[in-house]
C-alpha positions in Angstrom: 0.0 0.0 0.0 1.7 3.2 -0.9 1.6 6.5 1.8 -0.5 8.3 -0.6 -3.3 5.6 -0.5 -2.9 5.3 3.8 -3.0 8.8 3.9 -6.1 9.2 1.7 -7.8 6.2 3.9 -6.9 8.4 7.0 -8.5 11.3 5.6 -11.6 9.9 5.0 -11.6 8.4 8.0 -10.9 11.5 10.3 -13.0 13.2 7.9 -16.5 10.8 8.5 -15.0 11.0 12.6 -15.5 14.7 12.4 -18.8 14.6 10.7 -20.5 12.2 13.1 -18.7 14.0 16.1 -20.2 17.7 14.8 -23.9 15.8 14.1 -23.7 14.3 17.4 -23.3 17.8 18.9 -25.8 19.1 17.0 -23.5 21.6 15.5 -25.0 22.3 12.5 -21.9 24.2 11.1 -19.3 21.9 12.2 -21.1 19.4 10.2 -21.3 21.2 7.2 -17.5 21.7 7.2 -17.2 17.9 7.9 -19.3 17.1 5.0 -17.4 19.1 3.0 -14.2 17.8 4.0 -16.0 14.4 3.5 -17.1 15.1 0.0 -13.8 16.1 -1.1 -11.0 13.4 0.2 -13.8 10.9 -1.2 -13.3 12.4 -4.6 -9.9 12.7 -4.7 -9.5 8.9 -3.1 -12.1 7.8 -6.5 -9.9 10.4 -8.7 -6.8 8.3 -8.1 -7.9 5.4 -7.8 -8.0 4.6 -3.6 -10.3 2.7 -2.2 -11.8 3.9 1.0 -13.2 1.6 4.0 -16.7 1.3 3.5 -19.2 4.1 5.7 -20.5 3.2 8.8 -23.8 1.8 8.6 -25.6 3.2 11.9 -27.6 6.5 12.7 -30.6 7.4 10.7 -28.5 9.8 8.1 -25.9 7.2 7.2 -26.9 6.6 4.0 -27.2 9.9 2.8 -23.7 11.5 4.5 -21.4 9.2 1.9 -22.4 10.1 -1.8 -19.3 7.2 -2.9 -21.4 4.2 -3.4 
């Protein structure tokens, strides 16, 4: 696995860690920046080629925070 690939893996996942941490806070803004974050590393993990570990399947927004599948 090459540093480029870890590191995008890490990203994503601090990225989804910081989303469900802002949401469970109820900090609307917080999670927006997340989700943004989000949205990006997953694009640039598909726009090379990375695969990312699959989203967390609990909460009832789950399915609608990761746009990658």
């Amino acid at each position: 696995m090459s540093a480029f690939a870890e590191a995008m893996r890490e990203r994503v996942r601090a990225a989804r860690a910081s989303l469900a941490a802002a949401r469970q806070a109820g900090d609307a803004y917080a999670a927006a920046i997340a989700e943004d974050e989000l949205d990006d590393a997953l694009r640039l993990a598909r726009a090379h080629g990375v695969t990312t570990d699959p989203p967390p399947s609990s909460g009832p927004r789950a399915c609608e925070v990761h746009k990658d599948r």
